[in-house]
C-alpha positions in Angstrom: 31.4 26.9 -15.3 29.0 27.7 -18.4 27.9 24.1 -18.0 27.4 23.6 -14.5 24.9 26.7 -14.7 23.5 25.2 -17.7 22.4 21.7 -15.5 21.6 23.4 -12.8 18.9 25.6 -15.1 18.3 22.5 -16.0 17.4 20.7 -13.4 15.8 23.8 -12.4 13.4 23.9 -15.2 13.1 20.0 -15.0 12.1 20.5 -11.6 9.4 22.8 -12.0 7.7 21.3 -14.9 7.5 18.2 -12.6 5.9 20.2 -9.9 3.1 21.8 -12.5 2.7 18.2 -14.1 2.1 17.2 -10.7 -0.1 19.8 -9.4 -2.1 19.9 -11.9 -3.4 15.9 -11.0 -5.7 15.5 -8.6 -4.7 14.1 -4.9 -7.1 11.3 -5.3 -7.0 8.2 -7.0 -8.2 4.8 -6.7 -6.4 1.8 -8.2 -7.0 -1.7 -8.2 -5.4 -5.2 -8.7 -7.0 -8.6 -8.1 -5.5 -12.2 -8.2 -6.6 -15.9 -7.8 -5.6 -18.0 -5.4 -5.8 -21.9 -5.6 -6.5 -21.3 -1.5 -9.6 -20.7 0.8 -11.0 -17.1 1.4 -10.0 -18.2 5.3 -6.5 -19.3 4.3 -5.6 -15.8 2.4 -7.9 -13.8 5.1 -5.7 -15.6 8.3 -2.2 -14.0 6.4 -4.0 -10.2 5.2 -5.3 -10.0 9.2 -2.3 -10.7 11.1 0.1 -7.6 10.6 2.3 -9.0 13.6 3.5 -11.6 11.0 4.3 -9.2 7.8 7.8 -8.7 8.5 7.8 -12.7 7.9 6.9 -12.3 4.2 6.5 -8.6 3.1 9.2 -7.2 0.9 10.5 -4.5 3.1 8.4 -4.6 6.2 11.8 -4.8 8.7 9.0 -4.9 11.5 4.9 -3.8 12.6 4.2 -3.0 16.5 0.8 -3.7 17.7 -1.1 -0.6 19.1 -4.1 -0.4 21.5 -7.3 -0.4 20.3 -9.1 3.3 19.3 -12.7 3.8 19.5 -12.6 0.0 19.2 -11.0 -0.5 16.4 -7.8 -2.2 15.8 -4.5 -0.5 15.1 -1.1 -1.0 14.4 2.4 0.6 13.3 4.4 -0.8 9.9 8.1 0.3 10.0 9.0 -0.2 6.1 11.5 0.9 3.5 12.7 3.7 6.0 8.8 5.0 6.9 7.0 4.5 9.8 3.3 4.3 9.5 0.0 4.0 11.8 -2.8 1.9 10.3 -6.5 1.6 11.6 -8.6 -1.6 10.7 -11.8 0.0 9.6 -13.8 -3.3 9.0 -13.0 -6.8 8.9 -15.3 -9.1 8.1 -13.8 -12.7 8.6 -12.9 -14.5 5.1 -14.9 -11.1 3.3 -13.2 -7.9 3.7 -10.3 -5.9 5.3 -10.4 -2.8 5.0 -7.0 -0.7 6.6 -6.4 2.9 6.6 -3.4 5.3 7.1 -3.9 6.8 10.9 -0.8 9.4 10.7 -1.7 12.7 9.4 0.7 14.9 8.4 2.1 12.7 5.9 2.4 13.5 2.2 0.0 10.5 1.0 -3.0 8.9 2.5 -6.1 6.9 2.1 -7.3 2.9 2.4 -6.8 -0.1 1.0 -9.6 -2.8 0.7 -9.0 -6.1 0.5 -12.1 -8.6 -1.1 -11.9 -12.0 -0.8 -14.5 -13.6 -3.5 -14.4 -17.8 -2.6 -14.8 -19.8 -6.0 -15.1 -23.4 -4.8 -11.4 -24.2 -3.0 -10.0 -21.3 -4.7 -10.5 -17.5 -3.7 -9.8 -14.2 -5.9 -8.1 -11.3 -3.9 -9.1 -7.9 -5.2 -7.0 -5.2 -3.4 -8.5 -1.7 -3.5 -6.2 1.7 -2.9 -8.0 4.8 -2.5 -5.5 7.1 -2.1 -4.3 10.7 -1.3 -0.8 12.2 -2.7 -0.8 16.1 -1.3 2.4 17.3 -2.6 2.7 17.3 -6.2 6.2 16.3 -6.8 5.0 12.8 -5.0 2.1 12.9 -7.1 3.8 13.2 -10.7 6.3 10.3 -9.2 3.3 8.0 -7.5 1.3 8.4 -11.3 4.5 8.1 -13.7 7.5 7.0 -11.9 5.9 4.4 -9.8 2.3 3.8 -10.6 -0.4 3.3 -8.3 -0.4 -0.1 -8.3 3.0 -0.8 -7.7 2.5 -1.8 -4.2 -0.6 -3.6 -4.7 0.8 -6.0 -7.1 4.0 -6.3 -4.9 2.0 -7.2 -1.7 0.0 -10.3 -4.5 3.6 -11.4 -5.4 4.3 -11.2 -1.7 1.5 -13.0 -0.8 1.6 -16.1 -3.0 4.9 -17.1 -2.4 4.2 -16.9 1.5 1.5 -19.4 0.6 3.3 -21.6 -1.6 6.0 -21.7 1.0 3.2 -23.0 3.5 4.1 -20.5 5.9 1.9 -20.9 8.9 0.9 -18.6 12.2 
């Protein structure tokens, strides 16, 4: 019994530390990861616009639903890894820029993601942009240490060049 009270303090104490670690970080962050295609800026910007077609080659996206528009701007809803989240397209500028952000309030995280396509002759370099927002501090000690903030970023670059090396088309 002395050592099941002895984890549980534990954990306990484990626990809490975690949550003043966590607190103590601020909700914001911004992280970035960029990578170079041997593809056109229209190429990579034809697969980062079309959300209908993630669940084709996104690690975990089981399946995105296509929304109206709101105040003319285009949304949709990403069912992944057991979450369901509404996105906004803030600005998309054809073969430039992406830019999608989390709709859903009420959620413990937040914030955009910006996608940059720089052309360099038949090549393009992709530079993803998160500015994000963790509220609760347990999710914030695990996004910064447990998982990093680039995590997904460089997951959705893996994603994304073997989509295009498999010549997947729309």
């Amino acid at each position: 019994m002395r050592i099941v009270k002895f984890l549980l303090l534990t954990l306990l104490l484990a626990a809490g530390v975690i949550y003043v670690i966590g607190y103590r970080l601020p909700e914001a962050h911004e992280a970035s990861q960029e990578r170079r295609y041997s593809y056109t800026a229209d190429r990579l910007y034809q697969a980062i616009a079309t959300p209908a077609q993630y669940p084709r080659w996104r690690t975990g996206v089981q399946r995105v639903d296509l929304l109206p528009d709101s105040a003319g701007r285009k949304r949709f809803r990403e069912y992944a890894l057991g979450d369901e989240v509404t996105y906004v397209v803030d600005e998309a500028v054809p073969n430039q820029v992406y830019v999608t952000r989390i709709a859903d309030e009420g959620l413990p995280y937040g914030g955009t993601w910006t996608f940059e396509l720089i052309p360099e002759g038949g090549a393009t370099t992709l530079r993803i942009t998160e500015n994000g927002e963790v509220y609760n501090p347990i999710f914030r000690f695990i996004s910064r240490y447990v998982m990093g903030h680039t995590r997904g970023i460089e997951r959705y670059l893996s994603d994304l060049e073997k989509r295009l090396a498999a010549g997947v088309t729309d």
